[in-house]
MIVO-736112 format. One line per field, with one value per residue (C-alpha): residue in one letter; x, y, z. Coordinates in nm, 2 decimals. Each point is the difference from the previous one (the first is absolute). Layout:
residuo = A/...
X = X/...
Y = Y/...
Z = Z/...
% end
This chain:
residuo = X/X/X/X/X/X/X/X/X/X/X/X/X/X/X/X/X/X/X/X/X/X/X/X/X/X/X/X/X/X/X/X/X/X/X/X/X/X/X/X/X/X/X/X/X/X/X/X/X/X/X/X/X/X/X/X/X/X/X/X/X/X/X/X/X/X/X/X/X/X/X/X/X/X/X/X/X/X/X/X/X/X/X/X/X/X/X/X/X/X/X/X/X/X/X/X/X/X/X/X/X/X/X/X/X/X/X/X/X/X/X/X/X/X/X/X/X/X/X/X/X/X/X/X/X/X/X/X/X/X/X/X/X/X/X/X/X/X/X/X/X/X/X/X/X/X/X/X/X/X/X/X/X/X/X/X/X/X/X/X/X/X/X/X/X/X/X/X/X/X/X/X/X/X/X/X/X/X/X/X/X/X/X/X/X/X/X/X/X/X/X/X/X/X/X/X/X/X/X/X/X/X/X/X/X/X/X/X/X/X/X/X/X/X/X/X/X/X/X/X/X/X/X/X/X/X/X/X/X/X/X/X/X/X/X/X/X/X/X/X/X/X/X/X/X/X/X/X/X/X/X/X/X/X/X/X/X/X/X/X/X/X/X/X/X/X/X/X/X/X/X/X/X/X/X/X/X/X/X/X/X/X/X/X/X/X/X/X/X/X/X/X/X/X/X/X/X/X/X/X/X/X/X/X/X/X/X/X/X/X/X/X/X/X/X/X/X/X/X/X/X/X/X/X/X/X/X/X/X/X/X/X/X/X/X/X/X/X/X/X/X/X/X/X/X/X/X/X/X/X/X/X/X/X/X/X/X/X/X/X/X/X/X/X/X/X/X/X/X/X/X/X/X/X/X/X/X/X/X/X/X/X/X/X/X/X/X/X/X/X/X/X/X/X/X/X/X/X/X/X/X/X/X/X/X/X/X/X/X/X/X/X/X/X/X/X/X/X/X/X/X/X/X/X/X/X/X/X/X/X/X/X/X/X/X/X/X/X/X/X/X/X/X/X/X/X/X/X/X/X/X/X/X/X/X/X/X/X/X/X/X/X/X/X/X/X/X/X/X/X/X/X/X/X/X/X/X/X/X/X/X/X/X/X/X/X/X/X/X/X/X/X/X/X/X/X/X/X/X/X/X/X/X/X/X/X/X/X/X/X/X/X/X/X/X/X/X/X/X/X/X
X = 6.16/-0.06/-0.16/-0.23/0.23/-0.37/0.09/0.33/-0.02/0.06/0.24/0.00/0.37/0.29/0.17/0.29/-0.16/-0.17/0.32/0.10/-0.23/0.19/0.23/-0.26/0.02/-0.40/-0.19/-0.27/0.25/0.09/-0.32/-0.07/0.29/-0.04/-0.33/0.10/0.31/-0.20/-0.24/0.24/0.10/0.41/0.24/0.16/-0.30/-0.03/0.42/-0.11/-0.30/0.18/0.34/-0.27/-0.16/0.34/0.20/0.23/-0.18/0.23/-0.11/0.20/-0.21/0.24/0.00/-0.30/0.19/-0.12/0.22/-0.02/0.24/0.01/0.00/0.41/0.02/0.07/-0.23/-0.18/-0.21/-0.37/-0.14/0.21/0.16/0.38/0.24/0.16/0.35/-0.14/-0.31/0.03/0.07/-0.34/-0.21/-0.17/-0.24/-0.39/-0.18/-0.37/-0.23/-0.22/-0.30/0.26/0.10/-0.32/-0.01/0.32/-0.12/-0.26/0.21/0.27/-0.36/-0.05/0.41/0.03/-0.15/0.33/0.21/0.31/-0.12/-0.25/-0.15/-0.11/-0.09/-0.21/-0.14/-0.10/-0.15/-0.22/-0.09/-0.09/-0.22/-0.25/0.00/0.08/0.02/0.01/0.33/0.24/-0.10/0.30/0.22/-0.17/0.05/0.34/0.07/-0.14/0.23/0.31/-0.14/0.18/-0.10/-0.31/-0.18/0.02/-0.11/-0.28/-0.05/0.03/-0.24/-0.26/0.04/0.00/-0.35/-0.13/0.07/-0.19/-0.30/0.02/-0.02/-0.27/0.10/0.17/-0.13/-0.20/0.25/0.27/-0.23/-0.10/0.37/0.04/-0.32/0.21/0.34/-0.21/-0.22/0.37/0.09/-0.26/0.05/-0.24/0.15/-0.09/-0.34/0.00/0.10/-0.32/-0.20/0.08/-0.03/-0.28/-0.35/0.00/0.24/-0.06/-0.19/0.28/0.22/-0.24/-0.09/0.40/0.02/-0.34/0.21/0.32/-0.20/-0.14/0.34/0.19/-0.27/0.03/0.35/0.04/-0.27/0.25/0.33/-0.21/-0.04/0.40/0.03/-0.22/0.15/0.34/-0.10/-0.15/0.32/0.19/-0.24/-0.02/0.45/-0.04/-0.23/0.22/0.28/-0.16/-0.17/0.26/0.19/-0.34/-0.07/0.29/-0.06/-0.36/0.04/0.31/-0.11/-0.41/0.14/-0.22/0.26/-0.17/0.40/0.02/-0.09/0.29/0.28/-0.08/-0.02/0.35/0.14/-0.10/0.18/0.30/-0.01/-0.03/0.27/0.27/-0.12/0.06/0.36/0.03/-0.13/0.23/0.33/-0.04/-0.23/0.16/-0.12/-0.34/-0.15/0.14/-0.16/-0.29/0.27/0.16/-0.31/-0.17/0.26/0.00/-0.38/-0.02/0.23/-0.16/-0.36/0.13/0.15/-0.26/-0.23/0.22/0.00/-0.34/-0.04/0.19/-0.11/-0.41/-0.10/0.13/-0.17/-0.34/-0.02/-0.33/-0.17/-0.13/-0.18/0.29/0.24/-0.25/-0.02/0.43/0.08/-0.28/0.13/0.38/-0.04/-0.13/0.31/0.20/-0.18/0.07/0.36/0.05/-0.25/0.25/0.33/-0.14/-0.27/-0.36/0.04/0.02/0.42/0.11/0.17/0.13/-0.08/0.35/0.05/-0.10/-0.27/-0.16/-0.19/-0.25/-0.07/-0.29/-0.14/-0.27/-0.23/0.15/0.21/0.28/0.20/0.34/-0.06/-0.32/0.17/0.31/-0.19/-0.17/0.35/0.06/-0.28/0.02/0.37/-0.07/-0.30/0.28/0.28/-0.20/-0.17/0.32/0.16/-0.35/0.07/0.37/0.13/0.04/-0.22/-0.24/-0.08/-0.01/-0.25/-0.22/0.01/-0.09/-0.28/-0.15/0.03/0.19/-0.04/0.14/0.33/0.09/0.00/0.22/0.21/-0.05/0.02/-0.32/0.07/0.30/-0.16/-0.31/0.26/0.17/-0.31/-0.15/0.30/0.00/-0.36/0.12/0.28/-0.19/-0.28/0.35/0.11/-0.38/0.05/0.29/-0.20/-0.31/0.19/0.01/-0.37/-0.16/0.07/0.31/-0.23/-0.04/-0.36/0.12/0.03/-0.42/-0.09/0.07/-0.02/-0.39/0.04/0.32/-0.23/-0.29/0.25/0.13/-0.35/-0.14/0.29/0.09/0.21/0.32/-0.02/0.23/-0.19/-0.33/0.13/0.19/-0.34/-0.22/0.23/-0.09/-0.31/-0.12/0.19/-0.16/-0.33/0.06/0.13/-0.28/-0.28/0.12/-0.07/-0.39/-0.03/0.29/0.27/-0.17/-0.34/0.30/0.18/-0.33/-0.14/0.32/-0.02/-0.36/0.12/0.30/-0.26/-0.25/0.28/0.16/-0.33/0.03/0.34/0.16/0.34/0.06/0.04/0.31/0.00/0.29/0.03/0.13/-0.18/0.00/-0.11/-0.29/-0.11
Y = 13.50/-0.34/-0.08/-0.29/-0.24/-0.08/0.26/-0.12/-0.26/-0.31/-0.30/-0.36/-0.14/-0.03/0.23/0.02/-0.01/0.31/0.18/-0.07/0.17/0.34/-0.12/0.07/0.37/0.00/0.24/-0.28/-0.27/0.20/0.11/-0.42/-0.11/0.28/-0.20/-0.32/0.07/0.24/-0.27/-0.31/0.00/-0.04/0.18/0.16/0.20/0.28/0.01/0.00/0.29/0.26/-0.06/0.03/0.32/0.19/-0.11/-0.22/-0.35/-0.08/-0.25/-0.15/-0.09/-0.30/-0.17/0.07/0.07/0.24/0.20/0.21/0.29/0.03/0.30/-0.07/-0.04/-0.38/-0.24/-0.26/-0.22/0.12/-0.32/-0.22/0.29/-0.16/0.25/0.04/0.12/0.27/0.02/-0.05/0.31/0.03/0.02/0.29/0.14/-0.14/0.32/0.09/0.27/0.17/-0.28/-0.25/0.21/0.00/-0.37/-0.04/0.21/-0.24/-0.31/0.19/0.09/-0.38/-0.13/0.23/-0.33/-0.19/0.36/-0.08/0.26/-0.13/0.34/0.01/-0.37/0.05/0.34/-0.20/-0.26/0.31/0.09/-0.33/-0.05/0.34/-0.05/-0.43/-0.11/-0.33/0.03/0.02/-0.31/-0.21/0.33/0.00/-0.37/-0.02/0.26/-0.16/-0.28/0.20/0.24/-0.03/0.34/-0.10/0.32/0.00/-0.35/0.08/0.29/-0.25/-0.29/0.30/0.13/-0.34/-0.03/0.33/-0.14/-0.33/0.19/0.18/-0.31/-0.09/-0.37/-0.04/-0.34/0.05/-0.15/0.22/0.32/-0.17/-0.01/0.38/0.12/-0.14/0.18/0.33/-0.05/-0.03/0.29/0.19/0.38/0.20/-0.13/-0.36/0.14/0.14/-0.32/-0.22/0.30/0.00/-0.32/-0.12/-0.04/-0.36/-0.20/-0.34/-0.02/-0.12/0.28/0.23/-0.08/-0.04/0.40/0.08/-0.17/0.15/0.36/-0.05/-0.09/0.29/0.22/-0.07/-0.01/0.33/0.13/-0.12/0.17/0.33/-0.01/-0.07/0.25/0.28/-0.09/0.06/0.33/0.11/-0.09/0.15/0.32/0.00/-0.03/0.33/0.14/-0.13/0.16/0.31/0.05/-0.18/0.33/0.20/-0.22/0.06/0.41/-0.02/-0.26/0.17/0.35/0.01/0.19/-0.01/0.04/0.10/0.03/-0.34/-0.15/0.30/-0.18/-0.32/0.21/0.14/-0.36/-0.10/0.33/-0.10/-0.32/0.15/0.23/-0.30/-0.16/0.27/0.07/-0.36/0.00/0.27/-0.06/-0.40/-0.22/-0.26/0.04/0.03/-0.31/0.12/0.35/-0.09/-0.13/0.33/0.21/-0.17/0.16/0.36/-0.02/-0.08/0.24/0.29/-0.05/-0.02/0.34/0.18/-0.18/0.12/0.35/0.01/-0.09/0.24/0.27/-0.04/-0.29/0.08/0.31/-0.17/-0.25/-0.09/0.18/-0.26/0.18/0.32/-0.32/-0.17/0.35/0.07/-0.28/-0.04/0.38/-0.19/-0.26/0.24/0.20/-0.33/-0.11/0.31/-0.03/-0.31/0.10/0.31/-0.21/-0.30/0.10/-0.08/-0.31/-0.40/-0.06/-0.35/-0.26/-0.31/-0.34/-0.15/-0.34/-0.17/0.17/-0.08/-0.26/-0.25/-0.37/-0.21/-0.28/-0.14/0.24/0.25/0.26/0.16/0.30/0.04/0.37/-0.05/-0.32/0.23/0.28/-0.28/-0.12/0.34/0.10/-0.31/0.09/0.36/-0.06/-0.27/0.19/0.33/-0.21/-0.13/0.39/0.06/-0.28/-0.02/0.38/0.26/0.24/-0.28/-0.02/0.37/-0.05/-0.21/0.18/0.34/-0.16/-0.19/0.29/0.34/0.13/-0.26/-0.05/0.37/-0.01/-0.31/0.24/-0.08/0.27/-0.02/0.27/-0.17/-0.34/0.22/0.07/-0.27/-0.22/0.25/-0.09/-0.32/-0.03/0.25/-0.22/-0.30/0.17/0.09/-0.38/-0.08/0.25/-0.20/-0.30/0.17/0.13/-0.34/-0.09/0.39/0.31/0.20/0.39/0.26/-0.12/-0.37/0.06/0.09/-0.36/-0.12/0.28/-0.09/-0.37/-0.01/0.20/-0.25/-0.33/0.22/0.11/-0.38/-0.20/0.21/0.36/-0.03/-0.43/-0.16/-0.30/0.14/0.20/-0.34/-0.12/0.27/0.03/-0.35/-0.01/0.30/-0.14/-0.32/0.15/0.22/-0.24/-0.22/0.26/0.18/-0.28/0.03/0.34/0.17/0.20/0.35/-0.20/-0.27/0.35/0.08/-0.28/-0.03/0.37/-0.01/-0.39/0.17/0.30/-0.27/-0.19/0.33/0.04/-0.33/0.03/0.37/-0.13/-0.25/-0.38/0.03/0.31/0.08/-0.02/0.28/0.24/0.33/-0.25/-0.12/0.32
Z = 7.18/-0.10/-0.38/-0.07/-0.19/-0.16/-0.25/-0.10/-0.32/0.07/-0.18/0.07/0.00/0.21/0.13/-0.18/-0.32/0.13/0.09/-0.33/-0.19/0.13/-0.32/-0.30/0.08/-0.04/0.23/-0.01/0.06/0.32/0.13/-0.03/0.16/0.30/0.02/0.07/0.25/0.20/0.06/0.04/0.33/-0.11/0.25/-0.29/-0.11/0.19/-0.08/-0.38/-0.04/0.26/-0.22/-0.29/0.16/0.10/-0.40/0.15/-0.18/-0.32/-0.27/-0.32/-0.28/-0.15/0.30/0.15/0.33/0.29/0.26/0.27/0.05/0.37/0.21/0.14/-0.40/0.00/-0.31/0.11/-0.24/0.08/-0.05/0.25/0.21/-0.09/0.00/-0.42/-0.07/-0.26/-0.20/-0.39/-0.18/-0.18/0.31/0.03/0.27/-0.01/-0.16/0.24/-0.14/0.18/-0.01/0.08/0.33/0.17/-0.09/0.18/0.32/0.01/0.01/0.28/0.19/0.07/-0.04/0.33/0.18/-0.10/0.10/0.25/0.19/0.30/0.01/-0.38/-0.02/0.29/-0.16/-0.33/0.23/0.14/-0.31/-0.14/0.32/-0.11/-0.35/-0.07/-0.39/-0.08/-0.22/0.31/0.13/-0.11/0.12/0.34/0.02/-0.10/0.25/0.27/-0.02/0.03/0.25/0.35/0.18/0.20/-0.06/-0.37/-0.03/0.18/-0.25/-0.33/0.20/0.01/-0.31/-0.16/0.19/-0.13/-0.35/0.03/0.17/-0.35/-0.23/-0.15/-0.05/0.33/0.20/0.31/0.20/-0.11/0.06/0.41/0.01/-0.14/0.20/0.33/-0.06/-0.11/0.37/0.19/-0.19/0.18/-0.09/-0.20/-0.36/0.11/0.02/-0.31/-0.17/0.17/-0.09/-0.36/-0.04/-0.29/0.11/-0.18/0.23/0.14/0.30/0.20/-0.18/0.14/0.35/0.05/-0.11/0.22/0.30/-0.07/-0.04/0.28/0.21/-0.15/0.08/0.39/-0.04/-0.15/0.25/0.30/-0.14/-0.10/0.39/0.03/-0.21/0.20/0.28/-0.11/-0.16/0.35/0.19/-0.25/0.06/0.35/0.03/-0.23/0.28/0.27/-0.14/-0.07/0.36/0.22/0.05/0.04/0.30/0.18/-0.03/0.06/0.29/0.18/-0.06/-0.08/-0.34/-0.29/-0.26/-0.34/-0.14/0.06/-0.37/-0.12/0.18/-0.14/-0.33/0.09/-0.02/-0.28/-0.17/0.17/-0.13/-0.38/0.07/0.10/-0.28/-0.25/0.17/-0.06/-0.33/-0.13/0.20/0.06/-0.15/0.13/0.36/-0.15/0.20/0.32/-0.06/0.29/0.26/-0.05/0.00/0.27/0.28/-0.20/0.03/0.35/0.07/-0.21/0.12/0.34/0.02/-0.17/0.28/0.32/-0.20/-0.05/0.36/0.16/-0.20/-0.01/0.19/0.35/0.03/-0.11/0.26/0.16/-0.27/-0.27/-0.21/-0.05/-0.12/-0.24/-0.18/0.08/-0.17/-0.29/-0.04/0.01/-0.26/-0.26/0.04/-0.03/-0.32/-0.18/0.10/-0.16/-0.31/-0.02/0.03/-0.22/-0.20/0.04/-0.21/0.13/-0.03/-0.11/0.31/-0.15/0.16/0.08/-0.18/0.34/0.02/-0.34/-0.24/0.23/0.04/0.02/0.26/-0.19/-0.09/0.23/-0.11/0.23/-0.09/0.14/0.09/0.19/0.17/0.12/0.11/0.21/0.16/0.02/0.22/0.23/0.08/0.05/0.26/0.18/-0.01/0.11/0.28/0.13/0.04/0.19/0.24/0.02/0.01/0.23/-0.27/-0.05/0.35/0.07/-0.27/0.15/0.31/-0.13/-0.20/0.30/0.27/-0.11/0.28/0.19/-0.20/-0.05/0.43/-0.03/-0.20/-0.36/-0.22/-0.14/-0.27/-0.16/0.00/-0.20/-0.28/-0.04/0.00/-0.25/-0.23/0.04/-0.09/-0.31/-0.06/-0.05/-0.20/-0.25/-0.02/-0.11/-0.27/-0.12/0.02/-0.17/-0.32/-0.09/-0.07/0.00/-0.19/0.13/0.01/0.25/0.10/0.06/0.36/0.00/-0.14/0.32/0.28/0.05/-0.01/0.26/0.23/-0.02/0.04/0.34/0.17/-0.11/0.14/0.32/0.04/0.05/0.01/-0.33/0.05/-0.03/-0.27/-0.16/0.03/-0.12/-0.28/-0.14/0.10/-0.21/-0.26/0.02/-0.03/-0.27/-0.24/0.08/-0.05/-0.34/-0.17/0.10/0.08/-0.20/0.08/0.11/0.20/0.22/0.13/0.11/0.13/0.20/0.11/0.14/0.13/0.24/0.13/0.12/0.12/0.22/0.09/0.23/0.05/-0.02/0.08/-0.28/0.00/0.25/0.20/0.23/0.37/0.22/0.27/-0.21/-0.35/0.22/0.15
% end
């Protein structure tokens, strides 16, 4: 955390007079001198106060020199940095109490802008930006001219802005100037800054803050659009995911599969059980624990699909209502399985390093999870459209969806395309669940979260149609995102509910209903 250098003493004098004063062994002597070198812009002061903080800063009183004990044990003179043979034999350690200490935090809190480390200099920068003192002017400035990464420049130009919006005695060119790098700063911090400033500005001082409040204002209204829209895209490839195998069932076989939320449930435990093998046995393969879980899921989910298919569903055919209750009846018995095997509470799946942190495009924020998940759901619906339209079992498929009749007297087995597109559709629903575990809660009810809303992105884009369900999917995502913000959370669901009945109302098929002679009859 950064501490105003305001409330460190000050000291006019050089700098090496300053350093110094470490000699006279005087706690006030030292406080002084940390004064003056945390606020002189030398490159050897943040060197000087951490070796002062950590006991490694050694001063002889005869000849008033100062070292540095380094940390690969090496002396170098703390005033010049030039490497000495051996310090004299009366130098001892600079003594701090416990006053002295949080004077020296201080100093480190604003040094950090002159840290070799981009990361903390651009930290202090940060920090400098929400809360700027006058005193690390000359430090910002002196930074700024050896600053070559682009980003914490940036960082140092705004922060030295934020500090001359903050002066009282600042010109009112030099605050125009500041109030322009503040406006191209543009985030909610830059409006802070023109917010704050004092009501008794020049008038040109203030009608150049009114503009550039004004134009941050719209600008931030535009990205928190961006930033909807992302959220409802990266909502609706949840939904996608989550309902892309319930379409195939439901359109192939006119099953409404209340077990369906349980086998992308089933997934995500598969994926925290790799990842606990992995965890105990090799944490090194921890960031390929998804690529190995992702097959195992599929796999797993599938077969308990084609089980559950060929021991419930086939002999509920053509009765709708008798396999709503069957398999509502199916995924109670499932949850308790899992609550029994793994307990009733939320288990812990790690984000993979790939997988974690975010980044920012202007104002918008993008997190690498969300953003895979995306890729993720885009290659699944292409790779799963391709196998419809290129393979024998995607066309037998098709033709059992558009007329079964019709294809079992071409002679497809119409009952072992029901099964295996009943596990595929599980199988799918179990690679979602790998996906899921990495932005929901790994529990037995996480497959009920999203059994109600995969069935309304199915009957709204079009039974058994992946584009109408591709399109469904974002589109209900679209408009949920964009409604919460008005309505909240619990009013958008049902706004959008009652908006799909009206909308089945005109068009009981969906957006893109299928074609066939026993589909239109």
């Amino acid at each position: 955390m950064l501490i105003a250098a305001s409330a460190l003493p000050a000291l006019a004098g050089p700098f090496e007079d300053a350093v110094a004063q470490f000699a006279n062994d005087d706690f006030s002597d030292t406080q002084d001198a940390v004064g003056v070198i945390a606020t002189s812009g030398n490159p050897q002061a943040y060197a000087i106060i951490s070796a002062l903080q950590d006991g490694r800063l050694f001063a002889d009183a005869e000849s008033k020199k100062v070292f540095i004990k380094t940390a690969d044990d090496k002396i170098v003179d703390a005033a010049t940095n030039e490497p000495v043979a051996e310090m004299p034999a009366d130098a001892s350690a600079v003594r701090l109490n416990n006053r002295l200490r949080g004077v020296v935090s201080a100093a480190l809190g604003g040094l950090t802008l002159l840290s070799p480390d981009p990361a903390a200099r651009l930290q202090a920068a940060q920090s400098v930006i929400k809360s700027p003192d006058e005193a690390f002017l000359p430090v910002i400035e002196e930074a700024l001219k050896k600053e070559t990464n682009k980003t914490t420049k940036r960082a140092f130009t705004e922060a030295k802005a934020a500090i001359i919006l903050s002066k009282a005695d600042a010109s009112e060119a030099e605050k125009i100037d500041a109030i322009a790098v503040v406006r191209a700063r543009g985030d909610q911090d830059a409006l802070v800054m023109l917010n704050g400033l004092a009501a008794d500005q020049p008038p040109a001082v203030a009608r150049a803050a009114a503009v550039a409040i004004t134009s941050i204002n719209s600008s931030l209204a535009m990205w928190a659009v961006a930033q909807n829209a992302w959220y409802g895209l990266s909502l609706g490839s949840v939904l996608l995911l989550a309902a892309i195998g319930l379409a195939i069932t439901f359109g192939v076989m006119g099953i409404i599969n209340m077990a369906h939320g349980e086998m992308v449930m089933i997934g995500a435990y598969v994926t925290f059980v790799v990842q606990e093998v992995i965890r105990t046995s090799y944490p090194a393969l921890f960031d390929y624990s998804l690529l190995i879980a992702l097959p195992l899921a599929f796999l797993m989910a599938g077969l308990i699909g084609v089980l559950i298919e060929r021991t419930i569903i086939r002999f509920l055919y053509g009765r709708p209502l008798e396999t709503l209750l069957a398999t509502w009846g199916l995924s109670l018995v499932i949850q308790q399985a899992v609550r029994t095997m793994f307990g009733p509470t939320n288990r812990e799946v790690g984000n993979p390093s790939w997988m974690s942190g975010a980044f920012e495009i202007g104002q918008l924020t993008i997190t690498y999870n969300r953003l895979w998940i995306v890729v993720f759901t885009i290659a699944v619906f292409f790779i799963l459209q391709a196998m419809l339209r290129f393979t024998a079992l995607g066309l037998e498929m098709r033709a059992v969806t558009q007329n079964r009749r019709m294809a079992a007297s071409m002679g497809i087995p119409t009952s072992r395309v029901d099964a295996l597109t009943f596990g595929l559709g599980s199988g799918i629903a179990g690679i979602a669940g790998v996906a899921l575990s990495q932005i929901d809660n790994v529990s037995p009810n996480l497959g009920q979260s999203y059994i109600i809303d995969s069935f309304m992105v199915v009957v709204f884009g079009g039974v058994g149609n992946l584009w109408g369900t591709l399109v469904g999917a974002l589109t209900l995502g679209m408009a949920n995102k964009f409604l919460e913000p008005v309505a909240g959370a619990v009013l958008a669901k049902i706004a959008i509910l009652v908006l799909i009945i009206l909308f089945i109302q005109k068009r009981p098929r969906g957006l893109f209903a299928l074609k066939g002679r026993s589909v239109e009859a």
